[in-house]
Phi, psi and omega in degrees: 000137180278131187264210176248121197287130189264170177276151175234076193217155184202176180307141121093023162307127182310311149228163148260139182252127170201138203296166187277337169191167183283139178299170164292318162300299211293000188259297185298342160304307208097009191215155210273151157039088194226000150299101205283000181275338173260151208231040192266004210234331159287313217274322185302330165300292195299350152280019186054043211253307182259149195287324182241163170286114169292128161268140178326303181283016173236017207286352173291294183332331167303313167329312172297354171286350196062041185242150151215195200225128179222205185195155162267325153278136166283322178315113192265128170203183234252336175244128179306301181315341170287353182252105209268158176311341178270351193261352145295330175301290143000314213241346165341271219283345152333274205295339181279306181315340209263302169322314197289321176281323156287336129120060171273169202251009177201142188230129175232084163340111170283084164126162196281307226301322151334304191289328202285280235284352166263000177260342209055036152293145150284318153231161165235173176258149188294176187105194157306154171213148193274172221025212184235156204207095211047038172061017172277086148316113191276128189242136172249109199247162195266124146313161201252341159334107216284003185268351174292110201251356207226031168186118176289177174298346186281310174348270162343283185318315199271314196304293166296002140289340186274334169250356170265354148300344172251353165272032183027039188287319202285339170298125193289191172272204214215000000 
């Protein structure tokens, strides 16, 4: 039986990555994106966010990058597309409080449909996103889901290089 997937966030991060709900491996593992068909643990390496590809079972270890991991649904199912407009609607003012309380200087939505459906957008554009969100700048990324077919792993990789070059990780300190 599948639980509830914990958050992997702590204070004042550079970004948070979050997903729109846990897949059913990921719950029932206990580790976020513990399918090897996903590609988020590559494409965040190869964007330069970890030195090496971190394993699902080491998915506490993103913390030392100053990165961590939620979601906006809890509910864990077998498809993303299985998470209905009322159960974002439900999990809103939750997850903006849960942002708000970590203080990260980036929330990077993995995929539009999270992102649309807590902004009352009908669409975004991939990227940057203008205002804030729990006082987070938004960011949109191409899910890392291997069902995604409409973005390769080079794809990913550059598109999620494009906000670790705006979170100044890549910087020496000062």
């Amino acid at each position: 039986m599948a639980g509830v997937l914990p958050d992997i966030i702590t204070d004042r991060l550079a970004v948070v990555f979050c997903g729109i709900n846990p897949a059913m491996t990921a719950a029932t593992a206990g580790h976020h994106f513990v399918r090897r068909s996903n590609r988020f643990w590559r494409a965040i390496h190869l964007a330069g966010f970890t030195p090496e590809e971190i394993l699902p079972e080491n998915d506490r270890t993103i913390l030392q990058y100053h990165c961590g991991l939620t979601t906006v649904v809890e509910r864990p199912t077998a498809r993303a597309d299985q998470v209905s407009a009322q159960e974002f609607t439900a999990a809103a003012a939750h997850f903006e409080r849960k942002i708000t309380r970590y203080s990260p200087r980036f929330i990077a939505f993995l995929g539009k449909a999270a992102y649309c459906a807590l902004s009352g957008q009908r669409e975004s554009a991939w990227g940057s996103q203008p205002g804030v969100f729990g006082g987070a700048l938004v960011w949109v990324l191409p899910n890392p889901s291997g069902r995604n077919r409409a973005f390769s792993l080079d794809q990913l990789a550059d598109a999620y290089r494009q906000l670790y070059l705006a979170t100044g990780l890549n910087q020496p300190p000062t």
